[in-house]
N, C-alpha and C positions, 0 to 999 in steps of 0.2 A: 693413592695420591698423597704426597709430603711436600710439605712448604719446606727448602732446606735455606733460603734465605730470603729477606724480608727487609724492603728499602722505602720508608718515607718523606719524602721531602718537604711536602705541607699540607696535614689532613690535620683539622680542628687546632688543638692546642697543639700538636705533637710537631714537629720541627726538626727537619736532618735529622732521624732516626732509622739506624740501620743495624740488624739484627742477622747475624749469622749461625750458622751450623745448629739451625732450631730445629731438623731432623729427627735431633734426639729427642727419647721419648719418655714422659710426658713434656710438654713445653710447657712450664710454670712461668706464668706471668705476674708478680706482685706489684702492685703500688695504692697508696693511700686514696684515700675517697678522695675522687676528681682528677684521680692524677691519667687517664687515661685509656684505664681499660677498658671501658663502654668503647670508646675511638677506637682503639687496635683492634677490638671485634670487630666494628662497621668496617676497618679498613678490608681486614680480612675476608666479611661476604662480602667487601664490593672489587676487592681481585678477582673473587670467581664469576661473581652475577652482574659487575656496573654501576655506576653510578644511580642511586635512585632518592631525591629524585637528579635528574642529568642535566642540571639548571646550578650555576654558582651562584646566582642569586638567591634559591629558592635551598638551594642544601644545607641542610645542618650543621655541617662540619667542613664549611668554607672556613678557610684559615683566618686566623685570628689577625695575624700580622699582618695580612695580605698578601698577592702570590696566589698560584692557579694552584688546584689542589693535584697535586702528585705522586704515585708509588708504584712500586716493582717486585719482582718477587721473583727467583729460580725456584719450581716445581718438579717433583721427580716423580714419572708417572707411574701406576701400578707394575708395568712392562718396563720401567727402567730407563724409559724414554727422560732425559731431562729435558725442560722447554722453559721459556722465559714470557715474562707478560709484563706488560709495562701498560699504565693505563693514566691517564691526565685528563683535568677539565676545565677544559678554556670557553669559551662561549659556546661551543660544544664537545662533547665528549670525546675521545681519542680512545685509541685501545691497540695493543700492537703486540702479537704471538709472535717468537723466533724459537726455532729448535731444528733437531735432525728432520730433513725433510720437509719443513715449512720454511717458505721462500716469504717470510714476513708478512702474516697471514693479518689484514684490518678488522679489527672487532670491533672499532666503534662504539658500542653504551651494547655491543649482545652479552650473555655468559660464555664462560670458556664452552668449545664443544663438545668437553667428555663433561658435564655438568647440565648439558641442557634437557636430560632426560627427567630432571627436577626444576621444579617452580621456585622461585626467592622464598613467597611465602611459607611453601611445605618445608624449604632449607630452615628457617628463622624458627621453625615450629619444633623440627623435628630435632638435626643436628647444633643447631647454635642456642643453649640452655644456657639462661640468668636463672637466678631463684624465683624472680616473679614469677619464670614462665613453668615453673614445678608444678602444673594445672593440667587438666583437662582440654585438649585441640577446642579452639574457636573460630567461625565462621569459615573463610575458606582452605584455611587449614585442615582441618576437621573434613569438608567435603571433599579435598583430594585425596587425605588417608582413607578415610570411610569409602570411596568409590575403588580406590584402586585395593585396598587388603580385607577390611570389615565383612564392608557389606554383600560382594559378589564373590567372595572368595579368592579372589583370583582371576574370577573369570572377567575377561575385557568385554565381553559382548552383551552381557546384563545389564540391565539399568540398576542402580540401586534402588532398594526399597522406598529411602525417602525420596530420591526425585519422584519417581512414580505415587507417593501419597502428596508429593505436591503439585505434581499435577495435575491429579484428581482434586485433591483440595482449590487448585484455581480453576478446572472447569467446572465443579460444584458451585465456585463464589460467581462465576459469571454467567450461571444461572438463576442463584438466587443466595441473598444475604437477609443475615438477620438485621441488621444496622440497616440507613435509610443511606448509605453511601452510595457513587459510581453510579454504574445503568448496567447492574443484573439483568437478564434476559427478562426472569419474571416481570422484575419492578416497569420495564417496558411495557410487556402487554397490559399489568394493571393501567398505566397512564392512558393504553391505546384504550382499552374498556372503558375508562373516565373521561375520554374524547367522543367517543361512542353513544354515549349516555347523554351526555350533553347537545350531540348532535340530534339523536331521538329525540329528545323535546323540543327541538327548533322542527322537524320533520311534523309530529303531529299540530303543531302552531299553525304549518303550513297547509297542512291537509284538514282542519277548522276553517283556513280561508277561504282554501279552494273549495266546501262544500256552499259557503256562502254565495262564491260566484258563481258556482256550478246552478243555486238555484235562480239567482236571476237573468243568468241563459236558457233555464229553460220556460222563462215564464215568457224570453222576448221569443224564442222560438215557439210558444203557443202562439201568441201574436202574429207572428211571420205566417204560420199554416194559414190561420185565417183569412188572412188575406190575401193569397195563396189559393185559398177555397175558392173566396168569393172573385178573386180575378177568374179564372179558371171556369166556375159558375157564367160570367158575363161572356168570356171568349168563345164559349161552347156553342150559347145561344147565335152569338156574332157565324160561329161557324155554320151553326143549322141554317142560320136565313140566306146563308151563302152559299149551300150545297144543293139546297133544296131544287132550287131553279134551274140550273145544269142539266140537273139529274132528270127531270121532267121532260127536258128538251130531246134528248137523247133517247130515253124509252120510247118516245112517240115517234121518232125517223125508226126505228127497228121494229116498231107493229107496220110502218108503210112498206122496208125490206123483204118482212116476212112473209107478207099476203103475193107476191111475187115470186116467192122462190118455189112452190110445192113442195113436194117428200121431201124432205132432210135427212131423215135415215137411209134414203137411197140415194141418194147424192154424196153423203157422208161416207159411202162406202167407195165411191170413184176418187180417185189420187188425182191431184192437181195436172200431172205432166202423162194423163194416163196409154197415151198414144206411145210414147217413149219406154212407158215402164212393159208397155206388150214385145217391142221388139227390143227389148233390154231382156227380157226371162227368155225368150225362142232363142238369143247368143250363150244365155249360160244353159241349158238345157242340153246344150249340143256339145259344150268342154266341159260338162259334169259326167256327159257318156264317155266322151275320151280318156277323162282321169280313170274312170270305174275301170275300165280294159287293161289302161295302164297297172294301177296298182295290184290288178289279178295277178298278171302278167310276173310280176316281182317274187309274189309272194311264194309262186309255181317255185320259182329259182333257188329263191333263199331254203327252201323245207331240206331237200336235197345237201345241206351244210352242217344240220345239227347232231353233235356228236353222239355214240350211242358206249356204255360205259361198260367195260367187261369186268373181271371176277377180281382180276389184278388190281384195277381201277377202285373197284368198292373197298378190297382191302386197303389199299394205303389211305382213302377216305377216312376208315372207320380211327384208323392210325394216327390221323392228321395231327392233334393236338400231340401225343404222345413222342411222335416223329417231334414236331415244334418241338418240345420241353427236351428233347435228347439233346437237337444239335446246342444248347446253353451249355452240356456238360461237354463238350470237348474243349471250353477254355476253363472248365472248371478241373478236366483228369491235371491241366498242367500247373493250374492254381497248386494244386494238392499235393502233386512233388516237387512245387518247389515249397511248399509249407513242411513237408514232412524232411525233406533236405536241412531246412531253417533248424526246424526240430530236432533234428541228429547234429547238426553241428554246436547250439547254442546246451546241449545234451553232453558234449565232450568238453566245452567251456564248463559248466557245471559241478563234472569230473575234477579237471585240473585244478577248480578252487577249490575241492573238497581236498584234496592235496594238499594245496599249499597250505590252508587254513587248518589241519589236522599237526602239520610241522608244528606250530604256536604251543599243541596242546598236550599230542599225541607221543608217547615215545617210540613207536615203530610205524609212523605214516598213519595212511587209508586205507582202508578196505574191506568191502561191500558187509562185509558178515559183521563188523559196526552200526548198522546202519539199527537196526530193530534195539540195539541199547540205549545209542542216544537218543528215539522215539519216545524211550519208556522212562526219561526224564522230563520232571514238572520245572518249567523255569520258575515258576513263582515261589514253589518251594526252595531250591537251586539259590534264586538271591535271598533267600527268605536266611538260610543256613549263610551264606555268604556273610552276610551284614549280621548274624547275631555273633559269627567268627571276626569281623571286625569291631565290633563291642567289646568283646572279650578282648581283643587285642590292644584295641587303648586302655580299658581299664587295666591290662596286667602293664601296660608304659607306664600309667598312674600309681601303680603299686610299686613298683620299680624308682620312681621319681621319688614319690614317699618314703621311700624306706633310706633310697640315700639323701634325704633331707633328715630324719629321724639319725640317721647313723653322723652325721654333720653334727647336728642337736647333740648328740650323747657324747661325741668327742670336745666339744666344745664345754659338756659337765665336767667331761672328764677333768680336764684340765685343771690342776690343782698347784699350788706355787710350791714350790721344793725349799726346804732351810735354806735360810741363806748363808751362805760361807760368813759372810763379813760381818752379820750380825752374831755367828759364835766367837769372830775375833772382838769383837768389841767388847761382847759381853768377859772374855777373860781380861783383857785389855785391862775394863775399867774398874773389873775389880783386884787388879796389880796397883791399878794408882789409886784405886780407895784402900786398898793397904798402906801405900806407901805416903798415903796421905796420913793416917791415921800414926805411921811410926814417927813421923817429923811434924805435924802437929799443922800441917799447912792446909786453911781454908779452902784456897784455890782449887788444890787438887782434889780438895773433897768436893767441891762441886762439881770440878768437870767429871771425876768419878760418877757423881749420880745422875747426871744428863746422859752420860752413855749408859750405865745400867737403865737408866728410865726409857732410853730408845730401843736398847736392845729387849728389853721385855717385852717390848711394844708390837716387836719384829716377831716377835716368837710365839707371841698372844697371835696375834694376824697369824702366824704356819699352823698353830694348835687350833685353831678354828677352820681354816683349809680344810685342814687331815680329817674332823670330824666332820665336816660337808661331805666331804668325798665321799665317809663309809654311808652317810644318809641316802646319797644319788646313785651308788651303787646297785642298787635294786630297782630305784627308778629306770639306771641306765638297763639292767637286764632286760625289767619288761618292755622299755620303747624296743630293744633290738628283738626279743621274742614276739614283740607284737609286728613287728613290719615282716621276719620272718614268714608269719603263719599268713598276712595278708600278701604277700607274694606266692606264698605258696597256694594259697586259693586261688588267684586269679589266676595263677599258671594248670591248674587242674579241669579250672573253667574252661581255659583257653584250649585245653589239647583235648577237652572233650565238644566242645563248638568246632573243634579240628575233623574230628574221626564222625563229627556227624554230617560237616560236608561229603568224606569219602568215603562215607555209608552208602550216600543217595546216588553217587557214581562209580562205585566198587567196581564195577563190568565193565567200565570205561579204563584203559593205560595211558593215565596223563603221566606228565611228565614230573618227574620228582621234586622241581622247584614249586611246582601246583600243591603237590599234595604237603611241603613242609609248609607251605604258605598260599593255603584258599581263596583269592583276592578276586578282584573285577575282572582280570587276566583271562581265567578260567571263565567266570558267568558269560564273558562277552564271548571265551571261545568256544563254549559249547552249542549257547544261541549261536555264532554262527552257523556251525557245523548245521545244527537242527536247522534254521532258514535256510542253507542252502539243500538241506534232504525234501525240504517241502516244496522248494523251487522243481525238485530233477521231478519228483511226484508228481507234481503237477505238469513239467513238459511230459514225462512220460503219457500223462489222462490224455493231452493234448493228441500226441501224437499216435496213439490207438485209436483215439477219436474220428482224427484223419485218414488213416490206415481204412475203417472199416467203411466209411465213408466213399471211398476212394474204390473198392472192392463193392460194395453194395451199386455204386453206379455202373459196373460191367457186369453184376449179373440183369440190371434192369434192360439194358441193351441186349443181352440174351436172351431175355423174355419176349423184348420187343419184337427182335429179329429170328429169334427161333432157331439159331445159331449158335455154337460154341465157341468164346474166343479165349480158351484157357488163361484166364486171367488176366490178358494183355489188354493193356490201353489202347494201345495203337491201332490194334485191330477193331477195338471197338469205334475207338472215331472211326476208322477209313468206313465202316458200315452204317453209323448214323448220317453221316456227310452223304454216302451213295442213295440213301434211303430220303434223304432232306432233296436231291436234286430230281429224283424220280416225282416228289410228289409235286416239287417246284414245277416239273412239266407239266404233267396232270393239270394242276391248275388254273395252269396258260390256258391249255387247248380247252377247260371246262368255262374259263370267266369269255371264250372267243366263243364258244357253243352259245355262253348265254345271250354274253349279247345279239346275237343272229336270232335268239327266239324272242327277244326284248323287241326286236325290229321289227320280225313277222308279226306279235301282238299288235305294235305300233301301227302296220301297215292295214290287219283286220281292222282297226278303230276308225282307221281313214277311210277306208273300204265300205264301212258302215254310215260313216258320216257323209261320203259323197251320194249312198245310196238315199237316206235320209233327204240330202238337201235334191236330189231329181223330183222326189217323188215333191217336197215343200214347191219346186217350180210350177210343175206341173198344177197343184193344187192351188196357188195365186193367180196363174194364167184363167183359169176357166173363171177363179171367181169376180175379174173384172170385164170379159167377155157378156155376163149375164147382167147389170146393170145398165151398159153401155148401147145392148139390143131395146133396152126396157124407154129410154128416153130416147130412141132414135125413131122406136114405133119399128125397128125391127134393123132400123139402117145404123152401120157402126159411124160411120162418117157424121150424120147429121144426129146419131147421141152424143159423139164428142163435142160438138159445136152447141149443145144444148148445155152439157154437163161445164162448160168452160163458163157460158153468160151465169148459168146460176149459182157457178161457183163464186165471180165475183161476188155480185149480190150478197150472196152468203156470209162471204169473206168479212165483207163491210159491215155486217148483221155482226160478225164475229167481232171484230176491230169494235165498234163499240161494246159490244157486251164486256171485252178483254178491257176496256177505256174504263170505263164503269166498276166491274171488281178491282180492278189497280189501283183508283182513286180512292174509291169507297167499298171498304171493304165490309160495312157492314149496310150493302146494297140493300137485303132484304129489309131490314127495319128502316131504311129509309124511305123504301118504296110504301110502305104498309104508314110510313107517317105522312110520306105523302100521298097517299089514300084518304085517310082520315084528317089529312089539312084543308081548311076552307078553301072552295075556287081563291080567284084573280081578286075577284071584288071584294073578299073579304079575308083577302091576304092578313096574316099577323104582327108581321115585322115589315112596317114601315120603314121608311128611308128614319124618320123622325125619331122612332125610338132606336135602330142604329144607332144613329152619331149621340144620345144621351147614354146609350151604352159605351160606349166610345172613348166617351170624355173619363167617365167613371172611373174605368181600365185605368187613362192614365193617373188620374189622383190613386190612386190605390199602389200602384207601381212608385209611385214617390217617398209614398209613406213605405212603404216594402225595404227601400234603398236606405230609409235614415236607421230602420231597426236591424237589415246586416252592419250598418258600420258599427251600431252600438254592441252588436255579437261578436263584432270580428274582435273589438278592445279587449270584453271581459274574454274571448279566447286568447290575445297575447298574454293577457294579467295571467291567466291560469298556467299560461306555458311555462311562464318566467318562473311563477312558484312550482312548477313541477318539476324543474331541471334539475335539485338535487336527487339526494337518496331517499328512497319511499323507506316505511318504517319496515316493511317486509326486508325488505336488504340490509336497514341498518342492526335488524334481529337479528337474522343470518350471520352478519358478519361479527354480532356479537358470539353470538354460540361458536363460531372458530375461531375469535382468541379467547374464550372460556378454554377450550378445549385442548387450544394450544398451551394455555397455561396450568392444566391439571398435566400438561405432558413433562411439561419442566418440572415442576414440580417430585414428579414420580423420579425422572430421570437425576433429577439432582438427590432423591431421596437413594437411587441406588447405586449412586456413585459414593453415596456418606458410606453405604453399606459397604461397598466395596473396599474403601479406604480404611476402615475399621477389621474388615478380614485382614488386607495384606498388614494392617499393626499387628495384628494377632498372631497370624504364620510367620511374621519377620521374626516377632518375640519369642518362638517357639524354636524357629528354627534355631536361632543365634545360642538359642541354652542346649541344642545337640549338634552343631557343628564350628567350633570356634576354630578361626583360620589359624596354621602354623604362627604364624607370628605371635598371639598369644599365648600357645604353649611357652613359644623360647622364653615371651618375657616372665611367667610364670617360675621358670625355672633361674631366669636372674634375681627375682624377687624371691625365692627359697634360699637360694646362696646368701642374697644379702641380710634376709632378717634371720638367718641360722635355722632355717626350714617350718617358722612359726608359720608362715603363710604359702603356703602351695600352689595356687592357681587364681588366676586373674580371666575376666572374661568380661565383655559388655553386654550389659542389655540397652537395646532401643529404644526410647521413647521416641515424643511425636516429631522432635523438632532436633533435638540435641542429644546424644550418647551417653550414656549412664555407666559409667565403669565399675563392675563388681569383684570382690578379694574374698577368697576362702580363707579361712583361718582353722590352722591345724586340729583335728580333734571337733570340730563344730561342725555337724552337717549342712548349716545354714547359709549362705555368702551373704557378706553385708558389702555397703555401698562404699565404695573407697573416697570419702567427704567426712566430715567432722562425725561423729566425734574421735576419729583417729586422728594422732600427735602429725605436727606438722610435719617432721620429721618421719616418720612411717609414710604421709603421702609424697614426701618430696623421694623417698626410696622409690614408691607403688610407679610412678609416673615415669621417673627415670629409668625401671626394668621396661615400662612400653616403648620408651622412645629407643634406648640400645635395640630394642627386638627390631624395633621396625627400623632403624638404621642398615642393619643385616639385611632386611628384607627387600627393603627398595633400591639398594644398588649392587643387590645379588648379581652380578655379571656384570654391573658397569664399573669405573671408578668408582672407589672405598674414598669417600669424603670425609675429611675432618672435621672432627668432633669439638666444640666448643664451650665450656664448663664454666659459666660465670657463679662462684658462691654457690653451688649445687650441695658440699658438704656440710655450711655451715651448722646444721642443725643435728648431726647426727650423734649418737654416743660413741664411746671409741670402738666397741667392740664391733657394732654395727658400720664402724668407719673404715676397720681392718678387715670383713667381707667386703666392704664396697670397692677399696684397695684392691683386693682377692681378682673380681671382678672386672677392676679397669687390666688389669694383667693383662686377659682375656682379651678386651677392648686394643688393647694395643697390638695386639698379634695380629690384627686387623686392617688398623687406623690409626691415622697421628690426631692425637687430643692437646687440645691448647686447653690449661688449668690456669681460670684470671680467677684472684682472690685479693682480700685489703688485710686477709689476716695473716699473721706472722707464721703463728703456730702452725696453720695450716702450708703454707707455703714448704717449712721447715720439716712439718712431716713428711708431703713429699717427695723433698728433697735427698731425706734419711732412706726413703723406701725405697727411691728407683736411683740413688745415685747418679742424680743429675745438678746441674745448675741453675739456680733461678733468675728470670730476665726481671730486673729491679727497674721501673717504668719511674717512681719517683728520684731516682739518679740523672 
């Protein structure tokens, strides 16, 4: 991308300013302090990214004069595409694309769209350099370089190190802090433990009260029994003098029943209805012999039904289970080809990717007679050789790097200033006119005679001192080149022996020759392939012998069973287990039809047994009511029934009371034995008199009963109320789980410090052996510019913020690129990161222009003429705009790239 013209109408101070054919490169911008160039920068990131902020009230470089602030700009894009942007800010922003293809495309306050693949911020940080900004990336600068180059490499799908220790660091703090701020997880359960605590002594307060009430409940509940007792006491007696008399009255009508009745034991043996119960047994005696004939009758029938089993029979009996467990394998024969099917096809897939994967590697294909060499390679070793070949192969890029910074270094000794022409003309020059002074006697000429012999001496002392430097660095110069020499030629000895020992470890393998000139990831990953897929076909192969024998062992089992030969065929074997599963299925039927027919007959002897039982129980009832009946007739049935009827009443009624009496009183005997031993009539005990003074007693006692439950019921609310919270048994408990909760935070917050403290360590580690490209390139801009004194740049990580570290030529040690190097060395250091990362971040998009405010000021010349060297570089690229207040620089320049410079104070 190239700004080729640039139109302002009213941005800050600047007013109707319009700049053309700024294409060329570099675009030098001068003017004095205030005159502008801070503004032509803003104007220029706010052509690409918008107005910010997009408020004319609130912008910076709302115009002076008044007027909405406006400018424009024709851009030529990397493809050649030219496009136009015009952008204004009236109460709101404007913004308007035209070009080939854009039908007036509204931008409104967004970035142009080859531009949005960067943030303003990262733009301000990276491409638009003032001298202030000759520092170290801060805040969200910083985290969009570091996330997108640093810290993941490259990779988009990693977190960076430090969000993940800050992550960790905020779930550590919001479990627990050292400061008394916020509400850490801990600092909670402490408060909830300090709630707890205090609630446990309100709890035992409570359980002191409730002891107190608890005792004078049970002092009114001894009270309560007592009286209780003695009611109880009075009612009893009340009850005796009440039962007694009853009970008396009743025993004496049942001594009058009994003298009336005679034998009771032979009376007790005749049934109340016994004329009926005689010709009720002579009806069943007579359909108990009907059933008995019947059920013969049946049983005759059924015997003749049950089945008798022949040889056949016993065999597929003894078969039964074995038949059972076969017919399972005839959906098993078809499981198994179509498994072993599965297995030959996913077997030929296998194949074909050992194929295609062997093309990667291989220079004449696949095939099988490979297979036992690439077994007998170790992967661990395999990357082990890999990665100490890719060692070898940066440090021999680093030897190589070095040596042409050292060969840089020594041509730049080299350089020594040649006589100068002008100063041997002078030199005869001024001693013509200090002759010709000396012949005509003229002062004048004798002075300016000796101001030029006095320069020219001067010139010639200065070449006389050159010439002897040079012969002094001449050996210095030998050994830097002797010495990068021999250090190239080691790492390259290194390197092609870390070569020949990857193609030691796979000699018997024919990779392909771009593998063997260069051992890389290429090869590891295509060898493990090859190997993973030799252990994949191994393992279907186990699979599919597995099958196979499986599958064959189930038809000789069918041949055992059946005693048959079915040469190896499936099919034959189902159709035999299936014929042999139907034969036994009949068997079955007709054996479970057999059984039940003898289940019946059993059934039928039971009944057969039962109905002979119950004749013989008729018969044996009948006679035994016939003999009591002769006995109270005097021989006559008739007049024993008319006998046994009156005294059964009688009886009855002898019963009916006696049944009145244990019903009542069931503890009949100790009453009768107390009324034995109670006085006659005359000297009865209980009175009417002392009754009713028992009486009255009951109810005073009953009164006083009623005032001491109310006074129980009270102290049982009081105790309730105090009982509704938490007993101390629970407020224990629920301390001991947030104690326990809080030794968990505790641990867990402890193993997330732990944690966060690893990944510092591993970041640290990693970052000193694997520094992302982008830090080589800048390394290699910062050897160009300090003439190869400093070689290599590289960060280390701390917790929060980046640490930039600089090797220095000759020093094994890297120091931290911060004081005490000249400000100038770090305005170089800083500069070689940002060009890197420029490269890097719009590697495939728009080449964004580069912005250069006072970036040189501080530089020596020499180190000004690399840095020169390098924007060369930079412009084969990118268009760079050069804004400076200083003349000189503006003017060198100008002398160097043969351009014009844009005069901002005109």
């Amino acid at each position: 991308m190239r700004i080729k013209t640039l139109g302002l109408k009213s941005f800050g101070p600047i007013k109707d300013l319009e700049l053309t054919d700024v294409d060329r490169q570099p675009v030098v911008i001068w003017a004095k302090n205030e005159g502008g160039k801070s503004t032509l920068k803003n104007a220029l990131e706010t052509l690409l990214f918008g107005f910010s902020p997009a408020s004319r009230d609130k912008h910076p470089y709302t115009c002076w004069q008044g007027g909405d602030m406006e400018l424009w700009a024709d851009i030529i894009l990397d493809d050649g595409t030219e496009i136009n942007v015009h952008r204004k800010l009236l109460s709101t922003s404007r913004g308007v694309v035209t070009g080939p293809g854009i039908d007036r495309e509204d931008l409104r306050n967004r970035p142009l769209a080859m531009v949005e693949y960067i943030s303003r911020d990262m733009f301000k940080g990276v491409y638009s350099l003032a001298l202030e900004d000759m520092q170290l990336f801060k805040g969200q600068t910083w985290d969009g370089v570091q996330d997108r180059l640093l810290c993941n490499l490259g990779a988009e799908f990693l977190k960076a190190p430090r969000t993940v220790i800050e992550q960790l660091n905020a779930e550590a703090t919001m479990l627990w802090r050292t400061d008394n701020r916020g509400n850490p997880k801990a600092k909670v359960l402490k408060a909830k433990i300090r709630d707890l605590k205090r609630q446990r002594l309100e709890a035992h307060e409570r359980y002191r009260r409730i002891r107190q009430l608890d005792d004078q409940r049970l002092s009114i509940r001894k009270q309560i029994d007592d009286i209780k007792e003695e009611i109880t006491r009075l009612r009893a007696m009340l009850r005796k003098a009440n039962r007694l008399n009853p009970v008396r009255k009743m025993l004496k009508r049942q001594q009058e029943l009994l003298a009336g009745i005679g034998d009771v034991n032979l009376l007790s043996s005749i049934p109340d209805n016994a004329g009926d119960i005689l010709r009720l047994l002579d009806q069943q005696l007579a359909e108990a012999r009907d059933r008995q004939l019947e059920i013969e009758s049946r049983i005759k029938v059924l015997q003749d039904d049950v089945i008798q089993l022949g040889e056949e029979d016993k065999f597929l009996l003894d078969k039964k289970q074995r038949i059972k467990s076969a017919v399972n394998m005839v959906g098993l024969f078809a499981s198994d080809r179509e498994r072993m099917a599965q297995l030959s096809r996913q077997l030929d897939i296998i194949d074909g990717r050992l194929k295609e994967a062997a093309e990667d590697v291989l220079e004449q294909g696949w095939h099988d007679g490979l297979q036992a060499k690439f077994e007998g390679v170790s992967r661990a070793e395999l990357r082990g050789r890999i990665t100490a070949y890719k060692d070898a192969k940066v440090r021999y890029d680093e030897a190589v790097r070095a040596g042409e910074a050292q060969i840089v270094m020594a041509e730049g000794m080299d350089k020594v200033q040649a006589l100068p022409k002008a100063s041997l003309v002078l030199l005869l020059l001024s001693g013509g006119v200090l002759a010709v002074g000396y012949l005509i006697s003229l002062d004048l000429l004798k002075l300016l005679a000796g101001i030029g012999l006095a320069f020219s001496a001067a010139q010639l002392w200065s070449w006389y001192r050159a010439g002897r430097d040079r012969r002094v660095n001449e050996q210095r110069i030998r050994k830097l080149k002797e010495n990068a020499e021999k250090q190239l030629q080691a790492a390259s000895i290194q390197l092609e022996r870390r070569r020949r020992e990857v193609l030691d470890l796979i000699k018997d393998i024919p990779v392909v020759s771009s593998l063997k000139d260069n051992p890389d990831e290429m090869l590891y990953t295509g060898v493990v392939s090859i190997q993973q897929l030799l252990e994949k076909k191994a393992d279907l192969l186990r699979d599919y012998q597995d099958v196979d024998h499986r599958y064959h062992e189930r038809i000789r089992q069918v041949e055992e069973l059946s005693g048959q030969s079915m040469d190896g065929r499936a099919s034959m074997a189902e159709q035999v287990i299936l014929e042999l599963a139907e034969r036994l299925r009949v068997l079955e039927d007709s054996i479970k039809i057999s059984q039940g027919v003898s289940r019946e007959i059993t059934d039928l002897k039971e009944q057969l047994k039962g109905v002979t039982d119950e004749i013989e129980a008729i018969k044996k009832r009948r006679e035994g009511l016939y003999e009591p009946l002769r006995i109270l007739g005097g021989g006559d049935l008739d007049k024993g029934l008319e006998n046994a009827q009156r005294q059964k009443r009688d009886y009855q009624q002898y019963q009916k009371i006696q049944e009145d009496l244990e019903r009542e009183y069931p503890d009949l005997e100790d009453i009768m034995k107390e009324i034995e031993h109670t006085p006659s009539e005359d000297g009865w005990i209980f009175s009417d008199e002392q009754i009713i003074r028992m009486e009255d007693r009951v109810d005073e006692l009953a009164d006083e009963l009623g005032e001491l439950k109310s006074r129980e019921a009270e102290l049982n609310n009081e105790i309730a109320n105090l009982s509704g919270g938490q007993t101390l048994d629970e407020i224990d408990g629920l301390l001991e789980v947030l104690r326990q909760q809080l030794d968990r935070v505790q641990r867990k917050r402890d193993r997330l410090e732990l944690l966060k403290n690893i990944i510092i360590t591993s970041e640290r580690q990693f970052r000193e052996q694997h520094q992302p490209d982008v830090l080589k390139k800048a390394s290699e801009y910062l050897a160009l510019i300090t003439g190869g004194r400093y070689t290599a740049l590289f960060f280390e990580e701390q917790h929060t913020e980046p640490r930039l570290m600089v090797k220095v030529l000759g020093d094994p040690y890297p120091i931290p690129a911060s004081h005490p190097l000249s400000r100038g060395t770090l305005d170089q250091i800083y500069l070689s990161l940002r060009l890197s990362l420029m490269d890097h971040l719009d590697e495939g998009f728009e080449r964004l222009p580069l912005f250069m405010d006072e970036v040189f000021v501080n530089w020596d010349q020499n180190r000004l003429n690399n840095g020169l060297d390098v924007l060369d570089r930079v412009l084969a690229k990118r268009q760079v705009f050069v804004f400076t207040c200083h003349k000189w620089l503006a003017e060198t320049l100008k002398k160097r790239f043969d351009i014009p410079i844009v005069n901002l104070s005109s």
